[in-house]
N, C-alpha and C positions, 0 to 999 in steps of 0.2 A: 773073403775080403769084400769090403763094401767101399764106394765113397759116394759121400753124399755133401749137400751145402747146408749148413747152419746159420737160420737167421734169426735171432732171439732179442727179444725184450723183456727186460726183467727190473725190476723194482723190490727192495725191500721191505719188511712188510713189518708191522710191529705186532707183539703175542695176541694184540685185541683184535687187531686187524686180520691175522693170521686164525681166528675164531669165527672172524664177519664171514670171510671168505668161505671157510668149511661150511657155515650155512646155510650161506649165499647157495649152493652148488649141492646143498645136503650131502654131505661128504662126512662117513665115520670114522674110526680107525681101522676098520676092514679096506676102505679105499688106499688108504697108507700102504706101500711096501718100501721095504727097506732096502738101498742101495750101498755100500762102499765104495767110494774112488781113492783110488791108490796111485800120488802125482809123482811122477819123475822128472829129474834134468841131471844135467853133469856136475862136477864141482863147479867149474865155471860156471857156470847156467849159460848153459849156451843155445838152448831152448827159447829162456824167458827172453834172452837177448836178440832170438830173432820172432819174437811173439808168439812161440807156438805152446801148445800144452800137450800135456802126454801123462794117459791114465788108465790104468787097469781099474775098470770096474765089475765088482764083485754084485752079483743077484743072487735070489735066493738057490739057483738053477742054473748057474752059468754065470761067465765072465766073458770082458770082451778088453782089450787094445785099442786106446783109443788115442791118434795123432791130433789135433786139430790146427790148420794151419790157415792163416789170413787168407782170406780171395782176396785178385787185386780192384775187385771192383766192389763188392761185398760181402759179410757179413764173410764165415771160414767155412774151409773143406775139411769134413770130418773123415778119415782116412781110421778101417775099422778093421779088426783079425779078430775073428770069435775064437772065444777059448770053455773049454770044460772049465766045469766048478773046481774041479780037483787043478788042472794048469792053472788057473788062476789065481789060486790059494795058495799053492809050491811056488808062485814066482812072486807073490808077494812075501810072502815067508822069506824068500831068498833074496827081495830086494830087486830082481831085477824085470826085465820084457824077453822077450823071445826075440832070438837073433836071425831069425828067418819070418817073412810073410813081408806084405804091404808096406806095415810101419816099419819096419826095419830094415827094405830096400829104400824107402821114403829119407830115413836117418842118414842112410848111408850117401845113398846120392849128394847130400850133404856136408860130407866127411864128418858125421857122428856117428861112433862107433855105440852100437846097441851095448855091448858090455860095458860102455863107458856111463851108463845111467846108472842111479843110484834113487833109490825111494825118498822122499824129501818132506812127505807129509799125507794124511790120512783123514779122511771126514767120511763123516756116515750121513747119507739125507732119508726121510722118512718122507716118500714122495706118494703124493695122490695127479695123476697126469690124465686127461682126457678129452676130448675133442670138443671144442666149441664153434661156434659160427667162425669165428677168427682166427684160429689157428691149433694149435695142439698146446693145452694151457695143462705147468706144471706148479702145484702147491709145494712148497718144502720146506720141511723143518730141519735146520742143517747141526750136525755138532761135529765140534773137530777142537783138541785143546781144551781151555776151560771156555772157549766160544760155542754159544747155542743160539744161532740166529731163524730168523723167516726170509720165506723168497715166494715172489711170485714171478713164472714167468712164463712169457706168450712165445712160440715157435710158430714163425709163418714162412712163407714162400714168397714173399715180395716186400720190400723193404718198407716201401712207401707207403701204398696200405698196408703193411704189419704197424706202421708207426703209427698211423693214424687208429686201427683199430685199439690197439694196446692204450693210447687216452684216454678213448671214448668206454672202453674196457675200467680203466680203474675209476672214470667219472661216475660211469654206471653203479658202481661197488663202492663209491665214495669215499677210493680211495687214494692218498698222497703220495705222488712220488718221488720216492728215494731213492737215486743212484746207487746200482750193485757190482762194487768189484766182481772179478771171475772168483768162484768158488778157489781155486788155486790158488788167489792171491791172496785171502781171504785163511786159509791153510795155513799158507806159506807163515802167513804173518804169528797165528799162533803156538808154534814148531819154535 
């Protein structure tokens, strides 16, 4: 079990832009690895209704359980249970999370019952992620539905300069920014 704080800036990227940037950065398809996130909530969505998200993602090597819940000061708490490649394949197979660890005392505390989630949508990113002066900067080409989008986004440690660098970051790359749903919602929308 891990937790950690998530603080990201990201912007949309268009397929040209999403080329500048590979350049930019000399980035091939060997830099790519491919990810799966597998989103849950309940019927209700009783999840989205308190802002959180929740996703088995699948590597080529492993999977993990992932809560993410708002900080009340910033940016969220990423609440993590590593899973085998093989646990992580059998519970999305089966739709659900493991009813024991972190996220699932995390649920509960709550009164959401881990059996109460249900699989709700699926996207695959083809991500190239690695460290810049500015933060931990992730490329991705997302598909999920007949949606195939771009992202680019900055993971920093401090809000204020993450914002700041993240401008001066797409000014540099000359490029525009576009507002980015959460991947989830983004999902959700073509499900």
């Amino acid at each position: 079990m891990s937790k950690s704080r998530e603080i990201e800036f990201k912007t949309m990227l268009t397929e040209a832009e999403f080329g500048q940037v590979k350049e930019a950065y000399h980035l091939n398809d060997e830099n790519f690895k491919s990810q799966t996130n597998c989103y849950f909530d309940t019927v209700d969505q009783k999840l989205k209704k308190l802002g959180w998200g929740l996703r088995i993602r699948l590597f080529a090597d492993r999977g993990e359980l992932t809560l993410k819940v708002p900080a009340k000061d910033v940016g969220l708490w990423e609440i993590t249970d590593s899973l085998t490649l093989r646990q992580a394949t059998f519970l999305r197979e089966q739709g659900q999370i493991l009813t024991e660890g972190a996220v699932a005392n995390q649920l509960q505390n709550h009164h959401i019952a881990p059996k109460d989630l249900l699989l709700i949508a699926d996207l695959t990113t083809m991500r190239a992620e690695f460290p810049v002066k500015e933060g931990l900067l992730a490329l991705d080409e997302n598909f999920y539905g007949q949606l195939h989008d771009y992202e680019l986004e900055l993971e920093v440690t401090d809000a204020t300069i993450g914002a700041e660098a993240f401008h001066a970051l797409l000014t540099q790359l000359g490029l525009t920014y576009r507002p980015a749903e959460n991947k989830i919602t983004r999902a959700i929308k073509e499900t």
